[in-house]
Structures are given as C-alpha cells and as structure tokens.
N, C-alpha and C positions, 0 to 999 in steps of 0.2 A: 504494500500500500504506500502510497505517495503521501506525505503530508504535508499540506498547500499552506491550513491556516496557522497561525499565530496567535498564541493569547497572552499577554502583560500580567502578573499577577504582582501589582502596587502594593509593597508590604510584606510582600514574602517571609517567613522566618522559617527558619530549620528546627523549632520548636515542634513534637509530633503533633502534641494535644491542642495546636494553635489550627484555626479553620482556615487562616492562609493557605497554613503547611497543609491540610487534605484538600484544599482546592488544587495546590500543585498536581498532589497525588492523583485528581479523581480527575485533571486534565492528560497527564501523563499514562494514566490507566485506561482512557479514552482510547488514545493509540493514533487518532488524527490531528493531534495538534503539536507546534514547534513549543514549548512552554517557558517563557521566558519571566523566571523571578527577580522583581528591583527590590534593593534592602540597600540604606547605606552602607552597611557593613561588607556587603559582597560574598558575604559567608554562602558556599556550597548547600544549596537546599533542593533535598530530596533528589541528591547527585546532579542536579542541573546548573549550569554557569550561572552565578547570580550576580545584574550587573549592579553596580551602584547608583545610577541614576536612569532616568526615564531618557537623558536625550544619549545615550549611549546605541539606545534601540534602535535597529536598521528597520526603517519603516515600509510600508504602514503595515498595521496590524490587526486581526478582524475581531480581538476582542480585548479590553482591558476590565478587568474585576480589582475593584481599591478595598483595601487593609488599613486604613490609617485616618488619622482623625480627617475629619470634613476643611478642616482651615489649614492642612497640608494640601489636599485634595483641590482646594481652589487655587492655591500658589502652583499645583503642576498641572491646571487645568491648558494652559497655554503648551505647552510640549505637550500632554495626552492627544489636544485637537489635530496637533502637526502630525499625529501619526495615523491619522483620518479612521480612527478603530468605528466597524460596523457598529459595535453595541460597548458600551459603559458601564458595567454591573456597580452598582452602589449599595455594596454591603452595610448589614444593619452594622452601627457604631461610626461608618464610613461616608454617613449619606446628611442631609442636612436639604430644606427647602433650597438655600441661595448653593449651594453646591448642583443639586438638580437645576436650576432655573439658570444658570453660568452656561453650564454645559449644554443645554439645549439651547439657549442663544446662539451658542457659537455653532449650533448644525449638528449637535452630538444626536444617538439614539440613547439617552442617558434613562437608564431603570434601575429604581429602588427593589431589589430583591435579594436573595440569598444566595450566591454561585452553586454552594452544596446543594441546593433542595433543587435548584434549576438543574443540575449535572445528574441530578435523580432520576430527572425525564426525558432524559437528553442532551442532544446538543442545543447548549445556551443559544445559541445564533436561532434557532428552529423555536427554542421555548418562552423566549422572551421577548 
C-alpha cells in the first residue's frame, strides 16, 4: 500500500497514557498515513521523527489534530494554515471558540472533536 496522506499530530508526547501519544499510535496503526509528531522537545514518539516545530513540516498536509493549550494553538495558527491541512481536529482541552472562529476565517475545515473517538470510525478525513 502507498501512503499519500499526512497527519501533524501538535503536541505529541512519548508519554503512553497521554491521548497524543494513542493518537500517534491509532494513526500509525491505520497503516495509511505519513504520521508526523511536533513536540518542542523533538523526543522520538512512538518511534517516529519528532520534529520541533510546525514550520519544519514539508507541506501540505491532509490532517493536523492539536494537543496543546488553545493560546498556543492561535500563535501557530499562521504556519498550521501554510500547510493548507484538509481538516483541523481540535481536541477537547485544545479547542476554544476564538481558536475555532481564527481558523475558519483563515479557510481552515476546523472541528471540535476527539481524534481517538473519530479514529474509532474511521478515517478522520471520511468522519468529520
């Protein structure tokens, strides 16, 4: 199998019990996607390159899922949009009205939901 798409997983941590870290898992278990974790740290999560920042990312990319407070989330709202991602999951703790309403200004398909429960039914792209 070829794998075309790409997902950003903002926040990644190499912590197991962290929903990051099973969102990498439950992308990289998929089996169709490139799974690219950003962590300032850069620390190796769930054996995959983890870069340090969002504008490292060779774009574009067809799904970014955020981990991280909503007032980080608007500061890398500008690099998320440059990477023209199909869909913007805005995890619960992640998400915020002016975080949603930024991102759809700027053309995003920005959705408040939960990557894990979306990854339950499928491909995010198809479930959301």
């Amino acid at each position: 199998m070829t794998i075309e798409k790409k997902v950003l997983i903002v926040g990644a941590s190499a912590k197991t019990d962290r929903y990051s870290y099973k969102a990498v898992r439950g992308f990289l278990d998929r089996g169709d996607y490139i799974v690219i974790p950003v962590h300032p740290s850069g620390i190796s999560v769930a054996d995959c390159e983890t870069l340090k920042e969002i504008s490292d990312v060779a774009g574009p990319v067809d799904v970014v899922t955020m981990y991280v407070n909503p007032s980080l989330g608007l500061k890398m709202l500008p690099e998320i949009t440059a990477l023209q991602p199909k869909l913007l999951i805005l995890n619960p703790g992640a998400d915020s009205d002016e975080l949603e309403a930024e991102a759809k200004a700027a053309g995003l398909h920005a959705v408040r939901a939960c990557t894990l429960v979306a990854l339950s039914y499928g491909d995010p792209l198809n479930v959301l």
